[in-house]
C-alpha positions in Angstrom: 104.8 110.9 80.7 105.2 108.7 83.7 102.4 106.3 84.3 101.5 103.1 86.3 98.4 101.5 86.0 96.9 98.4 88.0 95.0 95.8 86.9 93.5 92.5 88.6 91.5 93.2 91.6 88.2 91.9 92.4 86.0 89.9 94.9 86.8 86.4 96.2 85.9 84.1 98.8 88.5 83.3 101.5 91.6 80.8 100.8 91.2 82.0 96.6 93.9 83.5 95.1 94.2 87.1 92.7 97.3 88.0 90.6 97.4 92.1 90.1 99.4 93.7 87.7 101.1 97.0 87.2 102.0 98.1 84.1 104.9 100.8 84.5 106.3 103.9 81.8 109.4 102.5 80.1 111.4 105.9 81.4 111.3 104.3 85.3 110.6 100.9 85.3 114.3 99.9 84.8 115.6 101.6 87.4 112.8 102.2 90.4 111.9 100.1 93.4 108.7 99.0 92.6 105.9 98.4 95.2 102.7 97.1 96.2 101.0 99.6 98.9 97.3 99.1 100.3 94.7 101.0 102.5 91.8 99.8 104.2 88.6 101.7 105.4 89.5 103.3 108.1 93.0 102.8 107.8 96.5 104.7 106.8 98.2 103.1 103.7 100.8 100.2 104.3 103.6 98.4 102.6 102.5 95.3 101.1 105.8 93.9 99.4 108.7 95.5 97.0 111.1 94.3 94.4 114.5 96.2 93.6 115.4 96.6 90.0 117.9 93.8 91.0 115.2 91.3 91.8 115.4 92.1 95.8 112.2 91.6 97.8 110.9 92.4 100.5 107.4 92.1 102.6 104.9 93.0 105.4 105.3 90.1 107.8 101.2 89.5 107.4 101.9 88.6 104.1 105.1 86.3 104.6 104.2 83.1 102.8 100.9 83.9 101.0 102.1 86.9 98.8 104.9 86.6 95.9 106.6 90.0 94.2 107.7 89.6 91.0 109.0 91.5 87.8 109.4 91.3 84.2 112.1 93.8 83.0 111.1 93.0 79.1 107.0 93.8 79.9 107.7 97.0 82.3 105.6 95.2 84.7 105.5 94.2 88.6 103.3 91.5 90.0 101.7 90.4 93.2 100.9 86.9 93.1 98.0 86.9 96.2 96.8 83.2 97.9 95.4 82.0 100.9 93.5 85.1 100.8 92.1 86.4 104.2 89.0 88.8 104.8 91.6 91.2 106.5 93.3 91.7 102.7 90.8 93.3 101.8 91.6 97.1 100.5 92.4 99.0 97.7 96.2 98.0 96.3 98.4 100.2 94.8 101.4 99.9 92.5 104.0 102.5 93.4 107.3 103.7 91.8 110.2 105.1 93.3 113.6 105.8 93.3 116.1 107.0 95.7 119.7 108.5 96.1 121.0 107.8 99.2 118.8 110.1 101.5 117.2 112.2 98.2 113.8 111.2 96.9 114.2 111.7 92.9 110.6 110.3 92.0 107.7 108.6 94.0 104.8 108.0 91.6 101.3 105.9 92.5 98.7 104.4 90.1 95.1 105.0 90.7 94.6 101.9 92.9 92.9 98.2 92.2 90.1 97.3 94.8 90.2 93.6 96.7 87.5 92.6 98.6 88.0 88.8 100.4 84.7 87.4 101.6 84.4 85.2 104.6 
């Protein structure tokens, strides 16, 4: 069973601040890059930000500053600290899992998504 579920989403105004949280299977957590991915009406999926199992992040440069990644190895679970929130973060997030062998793909798993909605 592999299975990563979100949590944390929700409606506030702009300038507030969310935290979402994914809770990751024990079987992948330790060893996949974990990820925050959103999509927008209208829009294709995009990287948010992603931490190695090493504690390596990376982000979208529209998030730079205002968005923090973080995991906890003992709780099987990633983070996305959110603030200075801006109407234009407004989509569905979701966690993803994956992991990777030089060019090879060996997993790439999704949860079902936590809605944001930023009011102006």
């Amino acid at each position: 069973q592999v299975q990563l579920v979100e949590s944390g989403g929700g409606l506030v105004q702009a300038g507030g601040s969310l935290r979402l949280s994914c809770a990751a299977s024990r079987s992948i957590f330790s060893s996949a890059v974990m990820g925050w991915y959103r999509q927008a009406p209208g829009k294709q999926r995009e990287l948010v930000a992603r931490i190695t199992s090493g504690g390596s992040t990376n982000y979208a440069d529209s998030v730079k500053g205002r968005f923090t990644i973080s995991r906890d190895n003992g709780k099987n679970t990633v983070y996305l600290q959110m603030n200075s929130l801006k109407p234009e973060d407004t989509a569905v997030y979701y966690c993803n899992a994956q992991r990777s062998i030089i060019a090879t793909t060996l997993y790439d798993y999704w949860g079902q998504g936590t809605p944001v909605t930023v009011s102006s």
